[in-house]
N, C-alpha and C positions, 0 to 999 in steps of 0.2 A: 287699079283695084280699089276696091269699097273701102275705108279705113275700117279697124277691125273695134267695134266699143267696148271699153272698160267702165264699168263704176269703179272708183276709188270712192271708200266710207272710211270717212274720218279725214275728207279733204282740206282741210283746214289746220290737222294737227301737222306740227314739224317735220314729221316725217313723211306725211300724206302727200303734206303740199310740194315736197321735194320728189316728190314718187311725181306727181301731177307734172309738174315742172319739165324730169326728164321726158316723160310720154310725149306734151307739147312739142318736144324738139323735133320729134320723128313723126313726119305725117301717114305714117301708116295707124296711126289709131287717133278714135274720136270719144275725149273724155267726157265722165258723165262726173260730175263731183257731190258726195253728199255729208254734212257737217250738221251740229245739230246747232251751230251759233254761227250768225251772218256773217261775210267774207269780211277779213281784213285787208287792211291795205298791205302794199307790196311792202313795208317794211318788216311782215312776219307771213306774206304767201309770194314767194320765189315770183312764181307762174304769171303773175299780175304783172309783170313787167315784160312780159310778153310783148305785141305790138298790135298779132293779130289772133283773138281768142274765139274765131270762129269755130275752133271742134272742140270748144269747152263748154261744157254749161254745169250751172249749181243750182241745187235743189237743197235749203235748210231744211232737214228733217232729222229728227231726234230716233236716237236708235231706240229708245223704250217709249215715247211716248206716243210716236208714230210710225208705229213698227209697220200697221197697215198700211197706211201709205209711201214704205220703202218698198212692203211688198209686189205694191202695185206700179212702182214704178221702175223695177226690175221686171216685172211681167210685162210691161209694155217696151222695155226697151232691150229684152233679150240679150244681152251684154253677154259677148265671147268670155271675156273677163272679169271678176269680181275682187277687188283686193279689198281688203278688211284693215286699216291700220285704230279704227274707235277702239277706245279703249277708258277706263277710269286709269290712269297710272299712277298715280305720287304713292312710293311705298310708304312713307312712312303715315302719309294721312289717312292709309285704309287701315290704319287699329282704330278709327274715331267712328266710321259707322263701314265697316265690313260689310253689311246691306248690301249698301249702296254699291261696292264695288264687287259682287256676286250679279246684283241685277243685272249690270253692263254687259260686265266680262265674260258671266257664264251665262244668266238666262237668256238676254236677249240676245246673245252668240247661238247658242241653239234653238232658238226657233230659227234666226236666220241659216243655219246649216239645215236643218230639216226642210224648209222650203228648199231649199239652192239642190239638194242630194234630188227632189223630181224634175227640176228642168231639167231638158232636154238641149236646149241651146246653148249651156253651159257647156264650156270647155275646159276652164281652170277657174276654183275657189282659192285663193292665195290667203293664207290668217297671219298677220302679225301678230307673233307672241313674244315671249321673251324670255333669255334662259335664267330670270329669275325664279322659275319652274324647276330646276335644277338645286337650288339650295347653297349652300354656303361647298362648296368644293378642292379638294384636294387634287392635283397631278392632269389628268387628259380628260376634258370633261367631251365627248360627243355625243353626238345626238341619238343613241341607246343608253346613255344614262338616265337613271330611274329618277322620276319626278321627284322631290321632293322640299316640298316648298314651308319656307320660315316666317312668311306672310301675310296678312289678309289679301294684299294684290296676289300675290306669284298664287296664292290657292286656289282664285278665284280665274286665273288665266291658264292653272293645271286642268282646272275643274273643265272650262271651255275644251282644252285639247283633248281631255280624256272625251268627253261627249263629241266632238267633230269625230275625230278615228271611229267611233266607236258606226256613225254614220256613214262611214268607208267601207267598214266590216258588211254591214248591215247588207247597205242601199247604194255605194259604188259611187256615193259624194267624191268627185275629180277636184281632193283636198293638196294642196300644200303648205307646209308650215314653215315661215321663217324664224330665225331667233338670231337676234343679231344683239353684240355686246353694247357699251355705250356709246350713244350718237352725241354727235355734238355738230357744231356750224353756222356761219352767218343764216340769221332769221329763228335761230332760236329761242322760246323762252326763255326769260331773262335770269329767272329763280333756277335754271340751272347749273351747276357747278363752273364751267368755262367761261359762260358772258358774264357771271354772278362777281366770279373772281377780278376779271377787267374789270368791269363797272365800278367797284367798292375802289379797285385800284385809282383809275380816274376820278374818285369822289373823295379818294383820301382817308376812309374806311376801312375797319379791321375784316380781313375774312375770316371766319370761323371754322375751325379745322377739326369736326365730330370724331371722337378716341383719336388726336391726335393727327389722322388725314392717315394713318397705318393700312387702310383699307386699301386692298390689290383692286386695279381694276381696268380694262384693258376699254379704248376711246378709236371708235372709228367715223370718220367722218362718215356725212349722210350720204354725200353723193356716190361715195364707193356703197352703203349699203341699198343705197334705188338703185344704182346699175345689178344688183345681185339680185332684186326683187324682181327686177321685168327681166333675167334670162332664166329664173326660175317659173315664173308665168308663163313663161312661153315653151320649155324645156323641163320642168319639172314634175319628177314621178309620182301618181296617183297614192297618195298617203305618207309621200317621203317629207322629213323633217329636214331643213337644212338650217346649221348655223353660219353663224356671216359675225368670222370676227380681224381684228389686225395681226401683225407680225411678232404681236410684245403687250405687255402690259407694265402696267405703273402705279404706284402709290398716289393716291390723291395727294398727299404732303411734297410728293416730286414733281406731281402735277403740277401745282399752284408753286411752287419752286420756278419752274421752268418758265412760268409766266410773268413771274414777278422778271426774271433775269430779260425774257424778251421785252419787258417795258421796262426793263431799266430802273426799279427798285428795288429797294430792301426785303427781303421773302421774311428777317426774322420782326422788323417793324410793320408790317403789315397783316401780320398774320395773329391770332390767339387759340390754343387748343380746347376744346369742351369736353363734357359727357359723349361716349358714342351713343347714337340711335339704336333702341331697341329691334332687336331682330335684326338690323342691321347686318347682309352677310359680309364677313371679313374677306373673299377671295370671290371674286366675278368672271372669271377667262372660261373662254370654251375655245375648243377646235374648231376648226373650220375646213379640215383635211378634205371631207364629202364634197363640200359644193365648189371646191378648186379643183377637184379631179372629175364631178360631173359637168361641169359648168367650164373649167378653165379663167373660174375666175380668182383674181386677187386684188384686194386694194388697193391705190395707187397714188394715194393723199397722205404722206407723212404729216404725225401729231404735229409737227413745228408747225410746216405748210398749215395745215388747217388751222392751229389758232392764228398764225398770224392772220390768216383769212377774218379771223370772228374781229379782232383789234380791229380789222380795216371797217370793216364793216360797221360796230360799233363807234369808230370814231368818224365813219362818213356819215353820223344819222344819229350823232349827240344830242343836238336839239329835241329830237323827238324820243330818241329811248330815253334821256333823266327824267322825262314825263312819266314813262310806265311803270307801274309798280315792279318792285325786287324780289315779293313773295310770293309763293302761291296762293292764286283765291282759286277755292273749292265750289263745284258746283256740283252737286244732286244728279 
């Protein structure tokens, strides 16, 4: 049989290119990849380590700034599947220009949903969201709880979901939304919490622990969340929302605890507490009860497993990550 094509947008971000990664394993699909900044090397795209990337190809195009030309190249390549993982993310840099992180998240999300709701050849629109839509939460968060976002990012990626649904209602857009707790895993950005944490360890550097590291917040490796993403693609109900999260959650301070203990350092020498981040939610967990009972699916990467994965990983390619910057740079 024909392989079946996917565009994945946003193939280049962490999670995309883990989403890309698993599709290449399985020859029944031919990926289409679109990012709006040129492919990295396999030290932060899984996929690249491939051998043989004949049903891959990349197309750099910017989701705002060449909107017309993703559209056109969706019209030409009629793609059974559309995953969406683009995105503006760093919450806390979306109070500096909120704009910026509307235009992505929300405007250029709907335009792209309003085209995609009249193809025809469209099968499934898959959107990566996040349940920072959800708000700072108390007890069983699932996916009928009411948005309510403490954010410039999470309002700006409410704002998108509210407008794709609303394209369900209308026009019969064949939407699914995921929302998956925090990713982590070899090939991630470096600025975020788990390589962040190694890194500063290996450098001999304090990690900074924002209100103390008090923050609840539940870590699921990537690869258990792309295997949840392509049986929801392929399996997933017209306008249904699925969360994708682990078995528990954790305090950031038990986080970096834990890390400290797997490499064999001092967690109270190594660590100093700060100011917490504004807006910042104190409790991040949602359920995942819906897409283990529609799906049968469950995570299968224990916290340990996974970071020790990120250690390995990180110190197979020393040389080239104390090269890379530790903080986020912001781009427009």
């Amino acid at each position: 049989m024909r392989p079946s094509t996917v565009v994945v947008i946003g193939s280049n971000s962490f999670s995309g290119s883990d989403f890309v990664d698993l599709l290449l394993e399985d020859p029944a699909y031919e990926v289409v990849g679109v990012s709006r900044s040129a492919e990295k090397s396999a030290l932060f795209l899984p996929y690249r380590q491939h051998t043989d990337l004949g049903r891959y190809s990349f197309h750099q195009l910017d989701l705002n700034r060449d909107g017309d030309a993703l559209l056109e190249l969706l019209a030409a390549r009629q793609p059974r599947y559309v995953v969406n993982f683009a995105a503006q993310s760093e919450v806390a840099a979306s109070w500096d220009h909120p704009e910026q992180w509307f235009q992505t998240n929300a405007v250029a999300t709907a335009r792209l949903g309003n085209f995609l709701c009249r193809q025809r050849w469209l099968e499934r629109y898959v959107h990566i969201s996040t349940p920072e839509v959800y708000g700072s939460c108390e007890g069983n968060v699932t996916e009928e709880m009411a948005m309510n976002p403490s954010t410039p990012y999470a309002a700006s990626r409410a704002a998108a979901a509210t407008m794709l649904q609303l394209l369900v209602r209308q026009f019969g857009l064949p939407l699914t939304i995921i929302r998956s707790t925090n990713v982590y895993g070899a090939h991630q950005q470096l600025f975020k919490i788990i390589p962040r944490a190694i890194i500063k360890i290996r450098k001999g550097e304090t990690i900074e622990l924002h209100g103390g590291g008090a923050q609840v917040r539940s870590f699921i490796h990537i690869r258990d969340v792309s295997r949840g993403e392509r049986v929801a693609m392929t399996a997933g109900g017209n306008g249904e929302i699925y969360n994708l999260s682990p078995d528990s959650d954790i305090t950031i301070r038990s986080l970096v605890q834990m890390i400290c203990a797997r490499m064999g350092v001092d967690f109270a020498r190594c660590t100093t507490a700060t100011a917490a981040r504004p807006g910042n939610d104190a409790r991040y967990v949602i359920d995942s009860t819906k897409a283990r009972a529609a799906f049968g699916w469950a995570p299968e990467i224990s916290l340990e497993q996974g970071v020790d994965g990120v250690i390995a990983w990180i110190d197979a390619n020393w040389e080239a990550i104390v090269r890379e910057p530790l903080e986020y740079i912001h781009r427009p």
